[in-house]
C-alpha positions in Angstrom: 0.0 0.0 0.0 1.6 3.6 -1.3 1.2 6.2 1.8 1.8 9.6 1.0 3.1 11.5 4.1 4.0 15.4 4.2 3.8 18.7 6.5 1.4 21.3 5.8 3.5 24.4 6.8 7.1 22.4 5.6 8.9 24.6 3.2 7.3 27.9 3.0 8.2 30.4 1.5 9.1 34.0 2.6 8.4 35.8 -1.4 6.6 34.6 -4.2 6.0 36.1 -7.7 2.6 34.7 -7.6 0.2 32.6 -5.1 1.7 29.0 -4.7 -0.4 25.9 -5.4 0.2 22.3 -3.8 -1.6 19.0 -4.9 -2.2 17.0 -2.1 -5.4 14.6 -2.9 -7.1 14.2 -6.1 -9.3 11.2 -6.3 -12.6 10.9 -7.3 -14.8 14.3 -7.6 -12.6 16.1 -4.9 -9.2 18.0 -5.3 -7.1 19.0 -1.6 -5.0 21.3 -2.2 -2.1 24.3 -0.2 -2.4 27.4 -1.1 0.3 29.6 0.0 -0.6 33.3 -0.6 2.2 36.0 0.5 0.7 39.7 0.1 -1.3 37.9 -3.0 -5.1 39.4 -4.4 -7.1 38.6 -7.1 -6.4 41.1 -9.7 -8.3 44.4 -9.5 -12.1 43.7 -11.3 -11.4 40.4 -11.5 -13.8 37.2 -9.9 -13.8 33.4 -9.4 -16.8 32.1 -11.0 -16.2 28.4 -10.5 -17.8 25.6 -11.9 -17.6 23.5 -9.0 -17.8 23.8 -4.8 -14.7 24.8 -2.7 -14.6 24.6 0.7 -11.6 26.6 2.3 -9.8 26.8 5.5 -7.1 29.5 6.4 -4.6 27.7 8.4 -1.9 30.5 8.8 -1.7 34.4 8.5 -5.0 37.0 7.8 -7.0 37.3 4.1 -9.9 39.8 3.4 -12.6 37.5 1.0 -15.2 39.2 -0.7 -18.0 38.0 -2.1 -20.0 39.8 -5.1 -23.6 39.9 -3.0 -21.8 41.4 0.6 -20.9 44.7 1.0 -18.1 44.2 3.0 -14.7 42.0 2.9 -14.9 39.1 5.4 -11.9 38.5 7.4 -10.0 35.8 7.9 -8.1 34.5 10.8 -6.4 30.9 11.1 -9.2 28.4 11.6 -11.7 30.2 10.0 -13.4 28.2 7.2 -15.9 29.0 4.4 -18.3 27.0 2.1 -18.0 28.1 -1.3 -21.2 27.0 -3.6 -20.2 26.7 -7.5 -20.4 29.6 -9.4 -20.7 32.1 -6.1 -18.3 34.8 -7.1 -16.0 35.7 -5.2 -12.1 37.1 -4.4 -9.4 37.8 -2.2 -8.9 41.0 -1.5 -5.6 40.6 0.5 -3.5 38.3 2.3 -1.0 38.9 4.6 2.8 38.6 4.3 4.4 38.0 7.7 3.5 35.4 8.5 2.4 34.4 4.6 -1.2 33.2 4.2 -1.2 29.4 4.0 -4.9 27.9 2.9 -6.2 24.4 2.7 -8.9 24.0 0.1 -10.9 21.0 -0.8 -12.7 21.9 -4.4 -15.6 19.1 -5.3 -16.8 18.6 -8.9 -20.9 19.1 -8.9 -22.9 16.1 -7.7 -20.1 15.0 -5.2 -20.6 17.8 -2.2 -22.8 15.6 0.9 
């Protein structure tokens, strides 16, 4: 049996050109994945419209996430989570630097989310 072992916060960086991505689990409908954000936002204008259901955890550092039917940014502190339904727009409006912003995300194709 194939075990694959790692560390969530092993290996961080302390700059990035752009918001880091890990694989860690893709089977099935789902996708886990690191995210590893240092001063990073989604361009100015721009939105994720995506076709399937993401849920996110912030395990590390502080992010503003805005969604395009609130009128404010919500903030983001380590353990705070959010369910995000396909195509619910939304972006991050900032994520800290020191310490970087280190998210866990599990994305699920349509039809798979219980």
């Amino acid at each position: 049996m194939l075990s694959n072992t790692g560390h969530l916060f092993a290996d961080i960086p302390t700059t990035l050109p752009e918001e880091q991505f890990d694989m860690l689990l893709h089977t099935g409908g789902c996708r886990l994945e690191r995210i590893i954000s240092i001063g990073h936002a989604t361009p100015p204008g721009a939105w994720y419209d995506q076709d399937g259901d993401e849920w996110v955890i912030l395990l590390q550092g502080q992010a503003g996430l805005r969604f395009a039917d609130e009128d404010a940014t919500r903030l983001l502190k380590p353990g705070d989570y959010v369910w995000i339904p396909a195509h619910c727009r939304h972006r991050v409006e900032w994520t800290s630097e020191d310490p970087p912003a280190v998210w866990l995300a599990l994305h699920v194709q349509q039809g798979n989310a219980r």
